[in-house]
C-alpha positions as CSV (number, residue, x, y, z in Angstrom):
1,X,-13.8,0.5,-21.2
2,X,-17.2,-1.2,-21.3
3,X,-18.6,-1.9,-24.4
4,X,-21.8,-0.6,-25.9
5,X,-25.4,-1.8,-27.0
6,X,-28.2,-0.5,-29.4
7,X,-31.7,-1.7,-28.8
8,X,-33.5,-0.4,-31.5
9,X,-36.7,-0.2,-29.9
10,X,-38.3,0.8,-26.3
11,X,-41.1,0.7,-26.2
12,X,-42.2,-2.9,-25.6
13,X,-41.3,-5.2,-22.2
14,X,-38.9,-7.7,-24.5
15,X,-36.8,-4.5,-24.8
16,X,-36.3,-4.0,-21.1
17,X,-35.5,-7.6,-20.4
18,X,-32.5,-6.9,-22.7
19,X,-31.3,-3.9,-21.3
20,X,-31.2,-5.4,-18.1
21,X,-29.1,-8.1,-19.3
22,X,-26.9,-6.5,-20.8
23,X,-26.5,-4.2,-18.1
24,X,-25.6,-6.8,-15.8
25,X,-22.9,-8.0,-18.2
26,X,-21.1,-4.6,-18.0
27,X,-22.2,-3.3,-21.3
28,X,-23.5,0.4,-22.3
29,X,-26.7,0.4,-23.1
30,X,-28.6,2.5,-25.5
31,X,-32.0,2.9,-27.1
32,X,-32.9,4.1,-30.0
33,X,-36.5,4.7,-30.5
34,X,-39.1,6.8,-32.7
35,X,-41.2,7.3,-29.2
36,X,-39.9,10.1,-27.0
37,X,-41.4,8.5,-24.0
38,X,-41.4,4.8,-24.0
39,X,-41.3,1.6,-21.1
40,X,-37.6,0.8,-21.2
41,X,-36.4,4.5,-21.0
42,X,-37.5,4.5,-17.5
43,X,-35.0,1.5,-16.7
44,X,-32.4,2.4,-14.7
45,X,-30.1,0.4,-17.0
46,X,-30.2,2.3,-20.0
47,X,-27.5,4.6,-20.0
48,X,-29.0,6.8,-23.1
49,X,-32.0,7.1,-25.0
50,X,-32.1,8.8,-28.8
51,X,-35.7,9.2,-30.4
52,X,-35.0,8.5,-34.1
53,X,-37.9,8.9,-37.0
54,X,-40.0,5.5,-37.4
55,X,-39.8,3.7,-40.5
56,X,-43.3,4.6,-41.6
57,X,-42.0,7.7,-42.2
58,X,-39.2,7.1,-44.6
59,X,-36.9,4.1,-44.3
60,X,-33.3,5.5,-45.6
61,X,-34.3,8.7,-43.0
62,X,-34.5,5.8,-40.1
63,X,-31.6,4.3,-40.7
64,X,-29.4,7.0,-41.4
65,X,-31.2,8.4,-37.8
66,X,-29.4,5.1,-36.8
67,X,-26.1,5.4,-38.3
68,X,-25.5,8.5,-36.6
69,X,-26.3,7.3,-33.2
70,X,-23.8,4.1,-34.0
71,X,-20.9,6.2,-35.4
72,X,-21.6,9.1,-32.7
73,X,-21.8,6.5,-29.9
74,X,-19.0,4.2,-31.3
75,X,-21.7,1.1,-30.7
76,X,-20.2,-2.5,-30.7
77,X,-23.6,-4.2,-30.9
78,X,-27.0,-3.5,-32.9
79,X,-29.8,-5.6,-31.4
80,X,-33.3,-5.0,-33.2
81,X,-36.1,-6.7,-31.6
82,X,-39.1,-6.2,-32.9
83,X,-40.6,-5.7,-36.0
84,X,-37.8,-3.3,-36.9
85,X,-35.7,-5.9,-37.1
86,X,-36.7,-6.2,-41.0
87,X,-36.0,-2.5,-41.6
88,X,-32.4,-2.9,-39.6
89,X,-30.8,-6.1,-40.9
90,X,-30.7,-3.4,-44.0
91,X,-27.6,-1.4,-42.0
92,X,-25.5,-4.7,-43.4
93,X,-22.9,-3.4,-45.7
94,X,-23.0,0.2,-43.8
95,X,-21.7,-0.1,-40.2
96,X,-18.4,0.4,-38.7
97,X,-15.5,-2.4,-39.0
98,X,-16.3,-2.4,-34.9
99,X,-19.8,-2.9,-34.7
100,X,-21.8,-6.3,-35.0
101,X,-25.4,-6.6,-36.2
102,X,-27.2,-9.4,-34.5
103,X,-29.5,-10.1,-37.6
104,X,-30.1,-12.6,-40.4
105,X,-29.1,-11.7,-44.0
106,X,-32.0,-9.5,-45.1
107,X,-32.9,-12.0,-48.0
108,X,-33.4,-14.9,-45.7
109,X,-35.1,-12.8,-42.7
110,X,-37.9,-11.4,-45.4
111,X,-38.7,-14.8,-46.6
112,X,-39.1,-16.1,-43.2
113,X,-41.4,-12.9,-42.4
114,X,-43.1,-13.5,-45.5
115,X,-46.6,-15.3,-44.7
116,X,-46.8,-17.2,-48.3
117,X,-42.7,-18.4,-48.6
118,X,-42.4,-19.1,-45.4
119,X,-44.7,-22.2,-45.7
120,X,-43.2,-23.7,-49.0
121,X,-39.9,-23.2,-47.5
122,X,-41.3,-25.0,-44.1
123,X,-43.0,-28.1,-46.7
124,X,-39.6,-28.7,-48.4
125,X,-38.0,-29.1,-45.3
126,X,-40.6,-32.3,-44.7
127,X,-42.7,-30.5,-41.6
128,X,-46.5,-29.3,-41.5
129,X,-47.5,-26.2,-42.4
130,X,-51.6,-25.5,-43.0
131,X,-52.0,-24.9,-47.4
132,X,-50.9,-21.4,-48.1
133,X,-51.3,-19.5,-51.7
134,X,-51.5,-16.4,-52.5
135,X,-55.0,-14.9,-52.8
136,X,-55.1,-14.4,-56.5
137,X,-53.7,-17.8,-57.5
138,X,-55.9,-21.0,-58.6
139,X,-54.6,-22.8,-55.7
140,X,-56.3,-20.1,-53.1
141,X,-59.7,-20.2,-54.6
142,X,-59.4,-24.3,-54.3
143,X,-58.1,-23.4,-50.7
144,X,-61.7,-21.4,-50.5
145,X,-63.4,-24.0,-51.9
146,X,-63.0,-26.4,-49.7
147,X,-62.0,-25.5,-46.4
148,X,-62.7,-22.6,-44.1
149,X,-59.9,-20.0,-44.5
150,X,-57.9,-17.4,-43.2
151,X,-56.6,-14.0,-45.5
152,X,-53.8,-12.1,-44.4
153,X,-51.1,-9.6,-45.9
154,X,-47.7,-11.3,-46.5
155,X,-46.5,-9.2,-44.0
156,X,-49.1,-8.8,-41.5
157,X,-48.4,-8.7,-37.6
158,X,-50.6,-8.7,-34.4
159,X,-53.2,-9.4,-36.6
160,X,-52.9,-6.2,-38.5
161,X,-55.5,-7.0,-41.6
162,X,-56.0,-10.6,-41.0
163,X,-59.7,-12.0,-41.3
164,X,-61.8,-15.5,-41.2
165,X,-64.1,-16.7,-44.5
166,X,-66.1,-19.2,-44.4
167,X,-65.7,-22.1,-47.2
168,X,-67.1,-20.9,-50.4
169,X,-66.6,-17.4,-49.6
170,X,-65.4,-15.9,-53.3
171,X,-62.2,-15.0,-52.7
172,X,-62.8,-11.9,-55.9
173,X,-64.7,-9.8,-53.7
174,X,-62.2,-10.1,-50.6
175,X,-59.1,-9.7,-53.0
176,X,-61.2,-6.1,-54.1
177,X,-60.7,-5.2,-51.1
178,X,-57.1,-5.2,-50.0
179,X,-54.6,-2.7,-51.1
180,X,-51.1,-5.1,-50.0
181,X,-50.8,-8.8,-51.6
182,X,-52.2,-11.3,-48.8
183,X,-52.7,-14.9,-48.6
184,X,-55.3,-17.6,-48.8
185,X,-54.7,-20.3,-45.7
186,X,-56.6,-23.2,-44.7
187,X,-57.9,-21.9,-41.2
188,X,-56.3,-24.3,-38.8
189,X,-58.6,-26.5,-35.9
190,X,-57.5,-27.1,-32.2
191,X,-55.5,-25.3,-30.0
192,X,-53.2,-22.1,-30.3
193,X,-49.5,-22.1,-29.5
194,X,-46.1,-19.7,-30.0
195,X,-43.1,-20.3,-29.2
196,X,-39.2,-17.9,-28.9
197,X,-36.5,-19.9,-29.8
198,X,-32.4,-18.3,-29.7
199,X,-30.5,-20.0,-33.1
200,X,-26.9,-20.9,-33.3
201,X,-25.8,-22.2,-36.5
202,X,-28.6,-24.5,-37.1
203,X,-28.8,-25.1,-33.2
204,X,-31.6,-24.2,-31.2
205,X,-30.3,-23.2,-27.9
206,X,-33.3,-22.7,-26.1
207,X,-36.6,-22.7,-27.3
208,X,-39.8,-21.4,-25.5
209,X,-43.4,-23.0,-26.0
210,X,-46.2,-20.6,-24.4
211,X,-50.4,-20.4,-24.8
212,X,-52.1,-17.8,-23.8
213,X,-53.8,-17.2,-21.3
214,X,-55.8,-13.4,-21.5
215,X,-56.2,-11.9,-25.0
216,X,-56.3,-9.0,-26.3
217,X,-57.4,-9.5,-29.6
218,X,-55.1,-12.1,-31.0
219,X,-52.4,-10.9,-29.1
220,X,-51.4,-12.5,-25.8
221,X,-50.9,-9.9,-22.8
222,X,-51.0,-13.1,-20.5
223,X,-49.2,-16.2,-21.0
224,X,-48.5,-19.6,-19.6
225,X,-45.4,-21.9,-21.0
226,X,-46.0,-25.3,-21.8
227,X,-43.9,-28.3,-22.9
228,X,-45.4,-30.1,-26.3
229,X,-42.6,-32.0,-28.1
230,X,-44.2,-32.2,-31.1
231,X,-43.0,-28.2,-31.2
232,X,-39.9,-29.0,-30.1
233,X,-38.8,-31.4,-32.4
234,X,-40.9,-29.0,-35.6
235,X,-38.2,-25.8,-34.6
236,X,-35.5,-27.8,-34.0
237,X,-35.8,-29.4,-37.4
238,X,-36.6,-26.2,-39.1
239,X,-33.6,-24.6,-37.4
240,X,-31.0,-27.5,-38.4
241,X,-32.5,-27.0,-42.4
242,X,-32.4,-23.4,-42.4
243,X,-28.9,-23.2,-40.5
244,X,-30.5,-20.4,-38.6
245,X,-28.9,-18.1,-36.1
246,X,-30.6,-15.2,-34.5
247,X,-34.1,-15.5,-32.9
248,X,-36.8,-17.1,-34.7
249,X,-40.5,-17.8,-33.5
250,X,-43.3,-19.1,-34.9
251,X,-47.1,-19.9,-34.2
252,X,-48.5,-23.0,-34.2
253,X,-51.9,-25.1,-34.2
254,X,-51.6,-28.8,-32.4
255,X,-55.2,-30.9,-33.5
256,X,-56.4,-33.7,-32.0
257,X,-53.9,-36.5,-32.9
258,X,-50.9,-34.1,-31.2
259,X,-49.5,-33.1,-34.4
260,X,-47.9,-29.8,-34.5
261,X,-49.2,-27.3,-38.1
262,X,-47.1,-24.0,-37.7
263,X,-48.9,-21.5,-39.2
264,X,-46.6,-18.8,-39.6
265,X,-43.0,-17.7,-38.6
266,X,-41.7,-14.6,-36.8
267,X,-38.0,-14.2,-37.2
268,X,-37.9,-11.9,-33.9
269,X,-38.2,-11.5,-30.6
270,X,-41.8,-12.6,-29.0
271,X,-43.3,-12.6,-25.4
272,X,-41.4,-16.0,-24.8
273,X,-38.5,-14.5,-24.1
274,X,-40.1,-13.4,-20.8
275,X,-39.9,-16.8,-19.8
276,X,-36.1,-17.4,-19.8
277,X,-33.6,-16.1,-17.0
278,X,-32.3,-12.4,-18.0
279,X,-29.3,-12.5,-17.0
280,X,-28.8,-15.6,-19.7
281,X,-30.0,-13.1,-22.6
282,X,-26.6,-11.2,-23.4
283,X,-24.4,-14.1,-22.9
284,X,-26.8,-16.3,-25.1
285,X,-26.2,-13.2,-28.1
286,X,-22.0,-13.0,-27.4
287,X,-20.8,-15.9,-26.5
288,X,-23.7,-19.0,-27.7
289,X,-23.6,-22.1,-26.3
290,X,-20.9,-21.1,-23.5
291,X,-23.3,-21.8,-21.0
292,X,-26.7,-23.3,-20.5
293,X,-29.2,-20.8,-21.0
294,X,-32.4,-21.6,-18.2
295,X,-35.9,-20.9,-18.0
296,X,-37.2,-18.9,-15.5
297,X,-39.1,-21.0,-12.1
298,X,-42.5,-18.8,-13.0
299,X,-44.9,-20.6,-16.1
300,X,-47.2,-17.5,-16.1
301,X,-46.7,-14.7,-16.5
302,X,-48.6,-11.4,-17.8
303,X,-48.7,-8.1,-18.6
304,X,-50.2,-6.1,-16.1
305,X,-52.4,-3.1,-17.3
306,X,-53.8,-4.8,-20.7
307,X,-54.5,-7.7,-18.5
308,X,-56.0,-5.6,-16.0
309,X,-58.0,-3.8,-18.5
310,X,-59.3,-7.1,-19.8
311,X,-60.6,-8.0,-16.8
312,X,-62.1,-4.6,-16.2
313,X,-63.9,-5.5,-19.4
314,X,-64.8,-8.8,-18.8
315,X,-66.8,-6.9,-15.5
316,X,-69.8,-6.1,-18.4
317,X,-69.4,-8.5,-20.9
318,X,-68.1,-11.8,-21.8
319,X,-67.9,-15.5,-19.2
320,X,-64.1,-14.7,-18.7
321,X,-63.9,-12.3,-15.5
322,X,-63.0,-15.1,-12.8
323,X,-60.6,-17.0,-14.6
324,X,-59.2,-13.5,-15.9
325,X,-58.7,-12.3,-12.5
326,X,-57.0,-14.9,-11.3
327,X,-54.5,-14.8,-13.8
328,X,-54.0,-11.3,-12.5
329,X,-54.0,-12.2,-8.6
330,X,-51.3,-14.7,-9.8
331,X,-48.9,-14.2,-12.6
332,X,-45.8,-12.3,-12.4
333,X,-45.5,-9.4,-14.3
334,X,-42.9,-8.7,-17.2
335,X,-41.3,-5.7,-16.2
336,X,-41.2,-5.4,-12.6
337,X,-38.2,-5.7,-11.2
338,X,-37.2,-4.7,-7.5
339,X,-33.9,-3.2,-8.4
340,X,-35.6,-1.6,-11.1
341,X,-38.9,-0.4,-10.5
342,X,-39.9,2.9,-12.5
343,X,-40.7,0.6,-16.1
344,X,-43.3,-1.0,-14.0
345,X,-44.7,2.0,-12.4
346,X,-44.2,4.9,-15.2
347,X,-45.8,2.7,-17.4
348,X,-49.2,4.6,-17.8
349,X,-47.3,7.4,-18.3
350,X,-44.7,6.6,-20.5
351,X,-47.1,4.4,-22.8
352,X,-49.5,6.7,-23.0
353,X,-48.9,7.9,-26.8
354,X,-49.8,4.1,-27.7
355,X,-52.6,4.1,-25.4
356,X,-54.3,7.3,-26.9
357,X,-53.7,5.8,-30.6
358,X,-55.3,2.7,-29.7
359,X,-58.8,4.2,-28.5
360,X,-58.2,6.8,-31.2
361,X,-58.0,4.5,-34.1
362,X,-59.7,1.5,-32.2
363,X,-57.3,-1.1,-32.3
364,X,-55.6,-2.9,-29.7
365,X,-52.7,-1.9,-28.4
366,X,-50.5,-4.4,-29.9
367,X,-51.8,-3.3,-33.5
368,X,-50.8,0.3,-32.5
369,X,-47.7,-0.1,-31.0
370,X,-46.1,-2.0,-34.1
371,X,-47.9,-0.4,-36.8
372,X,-44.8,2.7,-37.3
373,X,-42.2,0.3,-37.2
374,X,-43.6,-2.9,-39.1
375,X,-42.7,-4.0,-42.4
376,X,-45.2,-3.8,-45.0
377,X,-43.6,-3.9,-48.5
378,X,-40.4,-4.8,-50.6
379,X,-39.7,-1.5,-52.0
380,X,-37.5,-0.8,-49.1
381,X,-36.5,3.2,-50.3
382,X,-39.9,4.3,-51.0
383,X,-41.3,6.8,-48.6
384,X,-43.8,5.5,-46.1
């Protein structure tokens, strides 16, 4: 009998590049997620889909929603993705002897999320990380003082909330204004990097460095990988101190003398995993280190309808349509696949909810599409 997979979320392309792995490794393969309609359910290698209630909406609700699906479906393996991954890791303690949660202790993956211990954790370990403090400290108004500067929540993602101050900028009447605790950083020069790295015991197996290369917002929907060692040798480090396993990623600024600043870290899944071979993905998860894990021929690759709407835009406004389109003419898109083509072409359809939140609310799509499921606070049984 085959065994059997949760993906806890759908909705998003690094989900379908799962499901297909671990498809083609024999496995079961469910999704659960708080969408009825969403990009990997269209996959022909999902075997069942089960639309839970998200987070947002009461976080003991969503994972006992989860718990029943596990116990009803006898799962072996939970695999969150996304940024449910911090709600998630809290089923430890409450699964069946059988099933395996691929996800750091939830003590160490919150202080990794967390955007002002993440960097003091990064500084003991000897690597550099821009100054960090939290906004209503003495050490964030010297951070204002002096330097240009960045504010954003703790535990902000796809630049939910985060904002640019100039130096001098009094940090009283920005701290009036936000209702989560946020951070004070020294706002970073030169250029913009991320990376997707797979963790065994304080090994990084593989580790993806990417730029990129059509925007929406400051999310990527277009991407080119890149080789910098400087990165290389910053995560690898970082990994062997923190004896990490699981994913990890981070973002990074490299200035002008090559050295690598990593700005913040994202202890899940990112748009680098595009970028390796997905047929390496499951074996990577059940049996590490068993076999090389490769990167795929391809060093762009995109997203195909937010990068087509950001050309579309880029038709009326901005210097960016030519060098835009030809990252469309030429970069292979995430989710296509020729044995498995309805997530590619049901994808207007079955993403539509998102869509229609993001020109509601006017936010970009990657704000919208995390915003149920994200993390936003340590009182993990209170009611969103």
């Amino acid at each position: 009998m085959s065994k059997t997979v949760l993906l806890t979320i759908g909705r998003l392309p690094k989900a379908l590049d799962f499901a297909r792995s671990f498809k083609a490794a024999g496995w079961r393969v469910l999704v659960a997620e708080p969408f009825k309609s969403h990009l990997t359910g269209a996959s022909n290698c999902v075997d069942q889909c089960f639309q839970v209630p998200p987070p947002s909406k009461g976080k003991e609700a969503y994972l006992t929603a989860l718990l029943r699906v596990i116990e009803e479906e006898a799962v072996d393996l939970v695999l969150p993705l996304s940024e449910e991954t911090m709600h998630v890791a809290h089923l430890a303690g409450r699964l069946p002897a059988q099933t395996r949660l691929y996800a750091p202790p939830v003590d160490r993956l919150l202080a990794l999320h967390d955007k002002a211990r993440f960097p003091a954790r990064a500084r003991d370990f000897g690597l550099d990380v821009p100054e960090t403090a939290l906004i209503e400290s003495p050490e964030a108004q010297g951070i204002a003082d002096g330097h240009d500067f960045v504010v954003k929540p703790i535990f902000s993602c796809s630049g939910r909330a985060v904002s640019l101050h100039a130096a001098r900028t009094s940090l009283i009447s920005i701290a009036a204004t936000l209702s989560e605790p946020a951070v004070a950083q020294v706002q970073l020069k030169g250029k913009q990097y991320s990376t997707f790295a797979i963790a065994q015991a304080g090994e990084v197996l593989i580790n993806v460095i990417y730029q990129g290369a059509v925007m929406t917002g400051s999310v990527a929907v277009a991407f080119e990988r890149v080789e910098l060692p400087a990165i290389q040798e910053w995560v690898a480090t970082f990994v062997q101190f923190e004896h990490h396993t699981g994913f990890i990623s981070f973002d990074f600024f490299v200035d002008e003398e090559g050295k690598a600043w990593a700005i913040e870290c994202n202890p899940r899944v990112t748009s680098g995993v595009h970028f390796i071979e997905t047929e390496d993905l499951a074996p990577a998860i059940l049996d590490p280190g068993s076999k090389p894990i490769r990167y795929k021929k391809t060093r762009l690759m995109q997203q195909f309808y937010p990068t087509l709407t950001e050309v579309q835009a880029a038709m009326f406004k901005g210097p960016h349509f030519w060098e835009r389109l030809k990252v469309l003419r030429t970069a292979q898109d995430v989710t296509w696949g020729a044995g498995d083509p309805m997530p590619f072409i049901t994808m207007p359809i079955t993403a539509f909810s998102i869509i229609a939140m993001s020109i509601r609310q006017q936010q970009t799509f990657g704000q919208v599409s995390t915003q149920d499921i994200s993390w936003f606070d340590g009182a993990y049984l209170k009611a969103g």
